[in-house]
VEXTIFI-994025 format. One record per residue (C-alpha): x, y negated, z. Coordinates in steps of 0.2 Angstrom, whole numbers, plus 5000, padded with zeros to 4 digits. Last residue first. Layout:
! residues N
XYZ/...
END
This chain:
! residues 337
495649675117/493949655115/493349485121/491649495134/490149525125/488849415117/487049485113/486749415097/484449425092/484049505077/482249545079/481849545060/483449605050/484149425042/484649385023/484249555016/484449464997/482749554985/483549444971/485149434959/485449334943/484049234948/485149064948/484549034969/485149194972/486749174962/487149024973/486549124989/487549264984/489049144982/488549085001/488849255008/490249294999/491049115007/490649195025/491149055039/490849125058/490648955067/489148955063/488649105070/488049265064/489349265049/488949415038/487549375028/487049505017/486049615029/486049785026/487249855040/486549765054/487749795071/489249865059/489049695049/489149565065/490549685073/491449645055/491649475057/493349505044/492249515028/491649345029/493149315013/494449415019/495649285022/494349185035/493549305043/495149425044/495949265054/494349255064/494049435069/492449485075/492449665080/492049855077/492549955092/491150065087/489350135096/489049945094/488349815108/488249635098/489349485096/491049545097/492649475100/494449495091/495549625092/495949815085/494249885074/494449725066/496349735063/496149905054/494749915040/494549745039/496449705037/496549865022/495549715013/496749585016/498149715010/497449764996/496949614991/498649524994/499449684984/498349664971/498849464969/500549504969/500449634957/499349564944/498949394941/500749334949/501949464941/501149484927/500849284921/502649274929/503449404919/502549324902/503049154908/504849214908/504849284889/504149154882/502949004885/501149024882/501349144869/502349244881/501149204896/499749284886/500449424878/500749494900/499149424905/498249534892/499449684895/499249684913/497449674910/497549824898/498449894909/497149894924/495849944913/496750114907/497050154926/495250144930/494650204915/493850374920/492750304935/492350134926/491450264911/490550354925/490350204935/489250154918/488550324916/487350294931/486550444940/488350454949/488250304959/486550364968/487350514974/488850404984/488950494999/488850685000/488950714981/490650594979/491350644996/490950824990/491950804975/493450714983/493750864997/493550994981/494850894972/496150904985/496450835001/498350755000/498650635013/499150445007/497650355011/497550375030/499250305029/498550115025/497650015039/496850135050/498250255048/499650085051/498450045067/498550225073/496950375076/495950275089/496450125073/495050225062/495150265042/494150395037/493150415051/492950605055/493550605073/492150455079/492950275074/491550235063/490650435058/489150395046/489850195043/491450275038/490650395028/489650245017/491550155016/492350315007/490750354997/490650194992/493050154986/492950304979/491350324966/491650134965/493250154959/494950144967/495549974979/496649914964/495549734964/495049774946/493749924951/492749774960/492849654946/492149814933/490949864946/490249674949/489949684930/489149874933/488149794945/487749654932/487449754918/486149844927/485349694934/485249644952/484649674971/485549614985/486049675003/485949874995/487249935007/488650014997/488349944979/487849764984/488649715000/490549815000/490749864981/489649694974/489949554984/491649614995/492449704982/492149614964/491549444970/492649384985/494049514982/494349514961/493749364958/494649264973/496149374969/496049314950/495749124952/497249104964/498449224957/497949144939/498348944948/500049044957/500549104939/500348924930/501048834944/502348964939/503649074949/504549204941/505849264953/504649234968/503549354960/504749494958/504549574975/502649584969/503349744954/503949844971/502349834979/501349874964/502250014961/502250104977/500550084979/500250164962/501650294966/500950354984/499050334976/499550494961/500850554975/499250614987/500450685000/500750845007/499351005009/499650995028/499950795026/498050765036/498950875051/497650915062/497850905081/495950865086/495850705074/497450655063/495950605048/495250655036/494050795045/493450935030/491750935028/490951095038/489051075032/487451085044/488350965055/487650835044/488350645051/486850525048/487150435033/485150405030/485550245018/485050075016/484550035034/483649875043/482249905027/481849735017/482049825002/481349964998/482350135003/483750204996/484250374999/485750495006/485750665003/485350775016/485950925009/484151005008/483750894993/484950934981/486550834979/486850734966/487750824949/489850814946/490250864930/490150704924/491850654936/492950644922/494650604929/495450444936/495650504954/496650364961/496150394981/495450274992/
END
């Protein structure tokens, strides 16, 4: 993730002989042909083979956001509210369950559902409010960690450190060339649509105008300390619970847990992930079939995304769901430790 809020309409697709990635009908095992393309030298981001990701220093834009909404959540306890914790509540479920897992991770990465164009830009918009980076960044990231999961150009893989895996492979500073041909590389079908254009550039804007909201809120609601609480609760601390259930699926589940099927990763099943991460956290389940919408293989394995996209399903605000991959069969292996 990277907080790169400028115009990115001067990026174009990629042209045909660059391998770009495509969508196929529905029903397909596979969304996207994200084969690793040794025919171009992209630039390895992570520690892999004895280079230094900080060679050109730290990405300070990200190193400040984090920083900031770290230090405004130490406040939270300050300001408590029923009324703060209730807008936590509602906002990270929105924000995480609908916004990053349902339409970022399912929807606009792997193609598990199909929808309206107001609705995916809709599950854009909630996505983009979780602090996680736009969809531009938050795709093409997650698309190349499925091309290369824990091999030396994963983006974020524990083989390289559980605190890299989980927030440090953020911070390094690659430049805008790196960015740009992440973009064009991975997410080409993103930038044909002008909405994620227009939720590309307002990023930050967005994210203080809801800080803003809250904030005018609480102070007609009840002063000066139920504006701080409003803020506190419904933005920082609940984007810094995001981030850091989120950040959980990308580190603790390539760490501990089970798995359910034979993967070229160390992708696992993680209970506690499962639970806070809303079905994101039986992640060996979704590495084995990448499309399919239902995460939890067993029952046992809760996934509320899963059953919110059956809800909307059954409303026909989304259709074409990839609820099983024919053949699927679990092929249990010993704990992973």
């Amino acid at each position: 993730m990277s907080i790169d809020t400028r115009p990115a309409s001067h990026l174009k697709s990629p042209l045909p002989h660059e391998h770009a990635p495509s969508v196929p009908p529905a029903g397909e095992a596979t969304l996207l042909d994200i084969r690793p393309d040794r025919s171009r030298k992209v630039r390895v981001t992570s520690n892999a083979q004895g280079e230094d990701p900080f060679r050109d220093g730290i990405d300070w834009p990200v190193l400040v956001w984090f920083g900031a909404l770290h230090v405004g959540a130490l406040a939270a306890p300050f300001f408590f509210s029923w009324q703060g914790l209730a807008l936590f509540a509602v906002m990270q479920f929105i924000t995480g369950s609908i916004g990053v897992c349902m339409g970022y991770h399912r929807l606009l990465t792997h193609g598990s559902f199909q929808t309206s164009k107001p609705m995916r830009w809709l599950f854009a918009f909630l996505g983009e409010m979780s602090g996680e980076g736009t969809a531009f960044q938050w795709v093409a990231t997650h698309r190349k960690h499925h091309a290369y999961s824990d091999q030396d150009e994963d983006p974020h893989s524990p083989r390289h450190g559980g605190v890299w895996a989980h927030i440090k492979w953020m911070l390094p500073n690659y430049g805008r060339k790196y960015h740009d041909e992440l973009y064009q590389r991975y997410a080409p079908d993103l930038l044909k649509d002008p909405g994620m254009h227009f939720l590309h550039k307002a990023f930050l804007p967005l994210h203080f105008l809801m800080g803003t909201a809250f904030f005018a809120i609480g102070y007609a609601m009840g002063g000066w300390y139920m504006a701080a609480s409003l803020l506190t609760w419904g933005m920082f601390l609940r984007l810094v619970y995001v981030l850091h259930i989120t950040w959980f699926v990308n580190s603790a589940t390539h760490m501990w847990g089970y798995r359910n099927y034979k993967t070229t990763d160390d992708s696992t099943n993680l209970w506690w992930v499962g639970v806070l991460a809303f079905g994101e956290g039986w992640h060996n389940n979704h590495h084995a079939y990448q499309r399919m919408a239902k995460h939890g293989h067993r029952w046992w394995e809760f996934d509320i995304t899963y059953i919110q996209i059956r809800v909307l399903e059954k409303l026909g605000l989304i259709w074409n769901v990839v609820h099983d991959v024919p053949g699927r069969k679990l092929h249990a292996e010993v704990d992973h430790a």
